[in-house]
C-alpha positions in Angstrom: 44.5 18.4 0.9 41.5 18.2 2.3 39.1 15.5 2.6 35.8 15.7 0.9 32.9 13.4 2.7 31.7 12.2 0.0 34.4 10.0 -1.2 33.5 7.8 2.0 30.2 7.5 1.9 30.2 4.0 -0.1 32.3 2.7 2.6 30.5 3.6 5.5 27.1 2.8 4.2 28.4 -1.1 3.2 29.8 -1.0 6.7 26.4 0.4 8.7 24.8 -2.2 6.1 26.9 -4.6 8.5 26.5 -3.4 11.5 22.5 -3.1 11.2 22.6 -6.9 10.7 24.5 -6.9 13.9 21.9 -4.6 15.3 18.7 -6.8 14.2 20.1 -10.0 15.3 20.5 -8.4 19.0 17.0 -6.9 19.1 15.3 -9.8 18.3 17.2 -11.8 21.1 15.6 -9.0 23.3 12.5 -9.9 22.4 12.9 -12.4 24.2 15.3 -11.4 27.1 15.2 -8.0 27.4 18.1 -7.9 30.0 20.0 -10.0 27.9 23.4 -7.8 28.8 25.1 -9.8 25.9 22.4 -8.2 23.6 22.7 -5.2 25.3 26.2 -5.0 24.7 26.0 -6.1 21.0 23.2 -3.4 20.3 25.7 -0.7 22.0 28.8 -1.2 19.8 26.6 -1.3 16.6 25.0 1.6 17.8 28.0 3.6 18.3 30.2 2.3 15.4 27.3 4.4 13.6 27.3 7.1 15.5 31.0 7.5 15.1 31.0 7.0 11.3 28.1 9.7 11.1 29.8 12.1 13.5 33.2 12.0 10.9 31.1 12.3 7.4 28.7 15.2 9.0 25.4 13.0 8.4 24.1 15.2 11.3 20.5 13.1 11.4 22.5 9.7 11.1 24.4 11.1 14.5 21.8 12.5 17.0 19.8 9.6 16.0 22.4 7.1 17.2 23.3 9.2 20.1 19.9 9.1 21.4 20.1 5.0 20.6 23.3 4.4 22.4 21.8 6.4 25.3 18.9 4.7 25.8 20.9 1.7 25.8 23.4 2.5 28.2 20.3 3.4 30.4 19.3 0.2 30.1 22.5 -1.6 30.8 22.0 0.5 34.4 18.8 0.1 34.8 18.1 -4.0 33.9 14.2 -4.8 34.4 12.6 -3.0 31.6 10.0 -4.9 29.8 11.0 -4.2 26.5 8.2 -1.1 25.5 11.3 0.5 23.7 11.8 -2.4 20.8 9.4 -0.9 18.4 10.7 2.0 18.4 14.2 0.7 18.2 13.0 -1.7 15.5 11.9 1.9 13.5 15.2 3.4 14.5 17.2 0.4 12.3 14.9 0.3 9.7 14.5 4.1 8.7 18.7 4.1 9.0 19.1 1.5 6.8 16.6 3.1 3.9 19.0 6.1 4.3 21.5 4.6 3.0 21.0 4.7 -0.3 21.0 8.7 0.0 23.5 9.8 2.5 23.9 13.7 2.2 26.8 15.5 4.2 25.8 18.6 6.3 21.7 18.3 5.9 20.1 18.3 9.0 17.8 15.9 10.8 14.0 15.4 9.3 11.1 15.5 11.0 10.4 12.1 11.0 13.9 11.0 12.5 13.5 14.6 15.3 10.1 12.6 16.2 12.1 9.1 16.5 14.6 10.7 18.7 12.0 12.1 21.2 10.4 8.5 21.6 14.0 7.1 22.3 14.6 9.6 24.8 11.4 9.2 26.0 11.8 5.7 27.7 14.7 6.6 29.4 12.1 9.2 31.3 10.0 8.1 34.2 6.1 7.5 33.1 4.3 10.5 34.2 1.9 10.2 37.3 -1.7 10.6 35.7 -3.8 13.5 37.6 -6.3 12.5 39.9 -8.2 15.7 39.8 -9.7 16.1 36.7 -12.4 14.9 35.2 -13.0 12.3 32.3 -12.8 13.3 28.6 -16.2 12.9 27.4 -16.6 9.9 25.0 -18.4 10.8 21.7 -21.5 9.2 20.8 -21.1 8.3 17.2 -24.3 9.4 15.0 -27.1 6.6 14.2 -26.7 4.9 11.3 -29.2 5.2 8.5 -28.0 2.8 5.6 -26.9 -0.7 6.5 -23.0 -1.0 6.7 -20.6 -2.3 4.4 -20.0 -6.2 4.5 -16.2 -6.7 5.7 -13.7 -7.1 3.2 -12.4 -11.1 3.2 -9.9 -11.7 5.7 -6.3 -12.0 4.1 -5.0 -15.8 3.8 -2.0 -15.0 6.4 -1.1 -12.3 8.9 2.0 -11.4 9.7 2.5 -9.7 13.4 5.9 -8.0 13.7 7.4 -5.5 15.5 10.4 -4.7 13.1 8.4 -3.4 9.8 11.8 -4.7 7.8 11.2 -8.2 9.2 7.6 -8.4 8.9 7.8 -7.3 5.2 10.7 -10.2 4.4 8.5 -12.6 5.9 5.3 -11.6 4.1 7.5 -11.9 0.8 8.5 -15.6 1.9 4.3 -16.2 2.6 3.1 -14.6 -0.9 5.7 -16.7 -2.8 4.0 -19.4 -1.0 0.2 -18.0 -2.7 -1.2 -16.5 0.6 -2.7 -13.7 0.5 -1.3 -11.4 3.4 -1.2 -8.5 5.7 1.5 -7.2 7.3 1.1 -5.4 11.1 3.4 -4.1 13.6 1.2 -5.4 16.4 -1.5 -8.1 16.7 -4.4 -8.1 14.0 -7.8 -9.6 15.4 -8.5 -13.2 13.9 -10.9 -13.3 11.4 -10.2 -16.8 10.0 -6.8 -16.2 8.5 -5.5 -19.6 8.3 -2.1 -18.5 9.6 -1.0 -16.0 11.4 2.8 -15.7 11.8 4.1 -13.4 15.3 6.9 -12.4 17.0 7.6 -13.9 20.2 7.1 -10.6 21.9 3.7 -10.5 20.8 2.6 -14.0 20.5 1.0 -13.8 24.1 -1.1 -10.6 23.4 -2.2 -12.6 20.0 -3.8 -15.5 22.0 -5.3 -12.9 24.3 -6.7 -11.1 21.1 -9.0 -14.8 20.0 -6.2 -16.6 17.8 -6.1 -20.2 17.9 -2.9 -21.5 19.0 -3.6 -23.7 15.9 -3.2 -21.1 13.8 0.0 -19.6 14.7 3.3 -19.8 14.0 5.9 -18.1 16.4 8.8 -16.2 15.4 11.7 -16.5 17.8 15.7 -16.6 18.0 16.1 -18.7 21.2 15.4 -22.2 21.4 14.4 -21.8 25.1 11.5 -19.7 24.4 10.4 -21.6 20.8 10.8 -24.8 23.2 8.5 -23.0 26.0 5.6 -22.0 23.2 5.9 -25.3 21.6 5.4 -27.1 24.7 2.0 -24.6 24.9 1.0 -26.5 21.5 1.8 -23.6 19.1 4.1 -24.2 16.0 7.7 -22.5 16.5 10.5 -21.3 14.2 13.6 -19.0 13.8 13.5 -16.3 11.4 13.8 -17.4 7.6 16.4 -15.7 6.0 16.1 -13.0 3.3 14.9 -14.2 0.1 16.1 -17.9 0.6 13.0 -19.7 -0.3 14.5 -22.8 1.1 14.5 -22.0 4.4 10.7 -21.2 5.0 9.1 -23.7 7.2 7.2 -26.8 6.3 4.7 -26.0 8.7 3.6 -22.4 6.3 4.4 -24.5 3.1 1.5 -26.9 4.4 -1.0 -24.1 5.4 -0.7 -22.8 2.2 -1.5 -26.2 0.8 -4.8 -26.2 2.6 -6.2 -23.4 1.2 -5.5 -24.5 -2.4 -8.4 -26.3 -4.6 -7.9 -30.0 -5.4 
């Protein structure tokens, strides 16, 4: 008899459901250590449990996908010292398998959008070209005069939320609107522009202050108490991640920015 695909598909997409937790939970202790070899390690197995799953049920772009993941890591394990440019891209690689899952199809090959994602994977296992010092500079374009007074700026949203996993960033800004903010959601750091709060990944919280905000005014995201102890100690508010629609878990510290905003 022989075996049709399709009869496993429920199993392996509640078990790559599982192992994309597993996944998440060891990129975001790379954000903050990316030679964390335990990480590493945990990233890998995830990563190929996947891989091996897709290979068996023909979900070709499921396969090269994690091939090119599991490479890059393994190039990583032998190569320690990277500074972490690969996340977001690692970030997009769990979050665009996970919204696959709820339509697996057998034998259809890989989409452009997953063919791009595999050339940036690849990519950072590839020394940075060496720029040319013989050419000239590309002109920069003079924009035209203005003739009609510009627009005034939109209001600044309540909250920011800086993330480099969109999945993450989107959970949290859930957890921040239940709260009555008003929000906007980035995969990298938004300028401030008054937002009274502006939540970030660790991995980014650095390039935030550098980019005007207020250590007042944010809130950094982080699952090792040796760097939320290390940002604290620079006067910023820390936390771990809340958890997925647990409104119990969000921290007093958002609960009370959102209080300030409200009318008496």
């Amino acid at each position: 008899m022989t075996l049709d695909p399709h009869d496993f598909l429920p199993l392996f997409a509640q078990e790559t459901a599982s192992q994309l937790g597993a996944l998440e939970a060891a990129l975001h202790a790379l954000e903050d250590h990316p030679d964390d070899a335990g990480a590493l390690r945990s990233a890998f197995q995830a990563a190929h449990s996947i891989k091996g799953g897709a290979a068996m049920l023909e979900l070709h772009a499921l396969h090269e996908l994690m091939g090119a993941f599991e490479d890059l890591l393994q190039h990583l394990r032998d190569q320690p010292g990277g500074n972490g440019a690969w996340l977001p891209d690692a970030f997009t690689a769990r979050d665009l398998i996970l919204a696959q899952l709820a339509d697996l199809r057998p034998g259809a090959p890989a989409p452009p959008e997953v063919r791009q994602l595999i050339m940036n994977l690849r990519g950072h296992t590839r020394p940075a070209p060496v720029p040319a010092l013989d050419r000239e500079p590309a002109p920069v374009p003079v924009p035209a005069a203005r003739t009609d007074p510009p627009a005034d700026p939109p209001a600044a949203p309540a909250a920011a939320v800086m993330d480099v996993s969109a999945l993450a960033a989107a959970s949290t800004g859930e957890h921040l609107r239940a709260l009555g903010f008003t929000v906007q959601v980035a995969g990298g750091v938004v300028p401030f522009a008054g937002q009274r709060l502006g939540v970030v990944s660790a991995r980014l919280a650095e390039r935030a202050l550098e980019a005007g905000w207020p250590a007042g005014h944010l809130s950094v995201l982080s699952e090792s108490a040796a760097v939320r102890a290390a940002w604290a100690a620079r006067g910023l508010r820390v936390t771990g991640r809340p958890v997925r629609a647990a409104r119990d878990t969000v921290p007093d510290a958002w609960v009370a920015a959102a209080l300030q905003g409200r009318p008496e």
